[in-house]
C-alpha positions as CSV (number, residue, x, y, z in Angstrom):
1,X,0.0,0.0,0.0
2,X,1.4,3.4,-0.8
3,X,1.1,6.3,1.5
4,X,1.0,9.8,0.7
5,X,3.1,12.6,2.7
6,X,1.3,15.7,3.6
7,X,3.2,18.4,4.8
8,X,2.6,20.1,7.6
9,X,3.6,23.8,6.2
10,X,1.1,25.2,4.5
11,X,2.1,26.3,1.0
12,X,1.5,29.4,-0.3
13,X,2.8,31.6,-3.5
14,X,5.6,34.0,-2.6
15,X,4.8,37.7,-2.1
16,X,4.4,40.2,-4.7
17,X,6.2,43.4,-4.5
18,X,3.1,45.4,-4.1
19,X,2.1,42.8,-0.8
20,X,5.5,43.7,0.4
21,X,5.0,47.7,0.2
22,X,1.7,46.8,2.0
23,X,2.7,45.7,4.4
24,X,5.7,47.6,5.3
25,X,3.5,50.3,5.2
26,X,1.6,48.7,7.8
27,X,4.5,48.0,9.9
28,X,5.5,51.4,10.2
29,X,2.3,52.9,11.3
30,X,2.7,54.0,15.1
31,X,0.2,52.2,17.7
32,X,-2.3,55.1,18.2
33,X,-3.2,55.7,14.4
34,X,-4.6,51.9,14.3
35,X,-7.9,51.9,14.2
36,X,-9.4,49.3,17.4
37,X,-12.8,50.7,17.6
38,X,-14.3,47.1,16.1
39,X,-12.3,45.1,18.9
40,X,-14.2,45.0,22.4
41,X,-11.4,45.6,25.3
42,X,-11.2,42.6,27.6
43,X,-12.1,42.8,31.2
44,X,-10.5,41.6,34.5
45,X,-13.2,39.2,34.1
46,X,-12.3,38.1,30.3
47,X,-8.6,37.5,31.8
48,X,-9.5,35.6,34.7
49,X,-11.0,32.9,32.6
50,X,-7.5,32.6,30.3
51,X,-5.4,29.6,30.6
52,X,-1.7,30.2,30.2
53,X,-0.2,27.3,27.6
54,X,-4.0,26.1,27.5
55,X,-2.5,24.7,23.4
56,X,1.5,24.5,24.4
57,X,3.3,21.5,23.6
58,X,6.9,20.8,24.5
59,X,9.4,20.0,22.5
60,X,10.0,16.1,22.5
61,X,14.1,14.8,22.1
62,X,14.7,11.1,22.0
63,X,17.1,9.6,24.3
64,X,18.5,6.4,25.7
65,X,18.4,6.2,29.0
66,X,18.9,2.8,31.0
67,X,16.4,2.1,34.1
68,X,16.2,-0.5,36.5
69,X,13.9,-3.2,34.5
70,X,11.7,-3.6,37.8
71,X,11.0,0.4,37.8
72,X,10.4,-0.7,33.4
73,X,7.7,-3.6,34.4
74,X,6.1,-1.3,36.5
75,X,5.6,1.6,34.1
76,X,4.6,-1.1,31.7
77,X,2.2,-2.8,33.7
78,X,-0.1,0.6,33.7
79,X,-1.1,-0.3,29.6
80,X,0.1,2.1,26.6
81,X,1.5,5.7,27.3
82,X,4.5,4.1,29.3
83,X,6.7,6.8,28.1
84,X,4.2,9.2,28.9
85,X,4.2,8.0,32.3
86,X,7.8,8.3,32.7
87,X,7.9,12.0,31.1
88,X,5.1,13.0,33.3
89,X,6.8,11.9,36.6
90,X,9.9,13.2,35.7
91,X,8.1,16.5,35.3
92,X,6.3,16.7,38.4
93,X,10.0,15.9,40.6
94,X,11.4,18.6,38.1
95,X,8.8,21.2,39.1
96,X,9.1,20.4,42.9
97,X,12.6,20.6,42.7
98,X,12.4,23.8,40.7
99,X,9.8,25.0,43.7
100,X,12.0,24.6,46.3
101,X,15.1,26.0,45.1
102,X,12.8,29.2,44.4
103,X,12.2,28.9,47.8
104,X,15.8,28.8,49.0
């Protein structure tokens, strides 16, 4: 079976000249001359129902790292996402470590 590659990039067709004057001009326009009248301002409210890295993803790196095979069978025995596991408990000692050296 042959499978196709789609890239993730989106393709699009280079600028023209003229889009590049465009937007330059754009860019060069100071704050206050921007027109905001058809944006509503957010309230304290608004704010208060954000969440910070709500669509954030880290950046994965493969390694090889070599862990007791007991510590192994036991992240194993939890079903798929073993990895996961691993990644998430190393994470949570990170941040606790990072909380008390703040601390300090």
């Amino acid at each position: 079976m042959k499978t196709k590659t789609v890239s993730p990039v989106l393709q699009t067709p280079p600028l023209t000249d003229v889009q590049r004057e465009h937007l330059a001009r754009l860019a060069a326009l100071p704050d206050e001359s921007i027109d905001t009248s058809d944006i509503p301002e957010l309230t304290d409210e608004a704010w208060s129902a954000g969440v910070r890295g709500r669509f954030y993803r880290p950046v994965k790196q493969q390694i090889t790292a070599r862990i007791d095979a007991d510590v192994l069978d036991w992240l194993k025995s939890e079903g798929r996402g073993y990895q996961g596991r691993l990644n998430a408990i190393l994470r949570r000692e990170m941040l606790a470590s990072l909380k008390q050296a703040k601390r300090a």
